[in-house]
C-alpha positions as CSV (number, residue, x, y, z in Angstrom):
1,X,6.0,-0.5,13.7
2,X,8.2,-3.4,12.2
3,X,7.3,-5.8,14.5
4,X,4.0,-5.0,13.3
5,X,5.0,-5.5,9.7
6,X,6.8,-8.6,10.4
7,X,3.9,-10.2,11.8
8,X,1.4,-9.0,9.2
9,X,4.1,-10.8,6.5
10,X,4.6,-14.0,8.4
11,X,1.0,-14.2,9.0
12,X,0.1,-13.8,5.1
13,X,2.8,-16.4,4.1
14,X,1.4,-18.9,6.6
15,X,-2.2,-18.2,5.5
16,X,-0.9,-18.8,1.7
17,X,0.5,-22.0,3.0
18,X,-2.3,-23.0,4.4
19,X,-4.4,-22.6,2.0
20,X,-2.6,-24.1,-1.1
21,X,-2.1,-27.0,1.2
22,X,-5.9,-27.3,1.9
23,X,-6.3,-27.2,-1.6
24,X,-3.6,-29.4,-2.9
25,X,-5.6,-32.2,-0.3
26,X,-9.3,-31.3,-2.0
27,X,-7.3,-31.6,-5.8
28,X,-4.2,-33.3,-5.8
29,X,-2.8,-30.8,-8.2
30,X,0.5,-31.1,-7.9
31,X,1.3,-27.4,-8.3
32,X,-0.8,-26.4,-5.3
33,X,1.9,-28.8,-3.5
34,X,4.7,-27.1,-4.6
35,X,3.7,-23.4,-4.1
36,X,1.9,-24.3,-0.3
37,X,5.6,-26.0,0.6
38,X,7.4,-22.4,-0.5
39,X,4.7,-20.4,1.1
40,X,5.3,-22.7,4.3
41,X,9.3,-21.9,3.9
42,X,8.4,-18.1,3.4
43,X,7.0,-18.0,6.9
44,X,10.3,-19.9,8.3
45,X,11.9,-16.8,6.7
46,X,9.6,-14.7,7.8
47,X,9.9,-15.7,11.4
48,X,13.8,-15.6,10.9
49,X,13.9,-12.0,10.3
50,X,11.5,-11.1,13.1
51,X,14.3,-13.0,15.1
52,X,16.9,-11.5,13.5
53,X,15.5,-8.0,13.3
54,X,14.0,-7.9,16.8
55,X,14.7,-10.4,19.1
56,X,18.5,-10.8,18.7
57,X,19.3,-7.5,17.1
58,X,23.0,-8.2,18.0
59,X,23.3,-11.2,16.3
60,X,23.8,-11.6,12.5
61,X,21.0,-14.6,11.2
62,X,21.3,-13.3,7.7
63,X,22.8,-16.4,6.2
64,X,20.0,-18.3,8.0
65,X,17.5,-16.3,6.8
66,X,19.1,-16.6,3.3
67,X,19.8,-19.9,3.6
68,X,15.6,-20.5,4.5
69,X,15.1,-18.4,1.4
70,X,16.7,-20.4,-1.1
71,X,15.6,-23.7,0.4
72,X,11.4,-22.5,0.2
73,X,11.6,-21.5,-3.3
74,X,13.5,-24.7,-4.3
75,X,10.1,-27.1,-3.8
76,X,8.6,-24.2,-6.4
77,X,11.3,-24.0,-9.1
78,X,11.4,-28.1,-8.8
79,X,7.4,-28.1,-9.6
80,X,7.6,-25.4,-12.1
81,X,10.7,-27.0,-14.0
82,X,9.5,-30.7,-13.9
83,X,6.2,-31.0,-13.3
84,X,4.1,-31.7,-16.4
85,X,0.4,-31.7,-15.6
């Protein structure tokens, strides 16, 4: 059943990401940028606990996976902080 979950997370992340990206090409609002790049390091993260989770299950990726974390919300707090539109 986690597997399951796993795959249904990563698979809305990467749909997010895909879409704000798609839209961010039709617009050019910056914004759409910015959220499509966090949504695109979300699914890293979310493939990075599948990994973790259930692939390797005896090996520790949790600074990885945190590291992945902090890195896909940085594009988002940079657009959010100085962006002016």
């Amino acid at each position: 059943m986690a597997i399951i979950i796993y795959l249904l997370c990563a698979a809305t992340a990467l749909a997010c990401a895909w879409l704000l990206l798609r839209s961010y090409t039709r617009t050019r609002h910056r914004l759409l940028l910015w959220s499509g790049l966090c949504f695109a390091g979300m699914f890293i993260n979310n493939m990075l606990l599948m990994l973790d989770r259930v692939i390797l299950p005896e090996q520790d990726l949790s600074l990885w996976r945190l590291g992945s974390a902090l890195l896909s919300l940085m594009p988002l707090l940079y657009g959010l902080i100085w962006e002016d539109d």
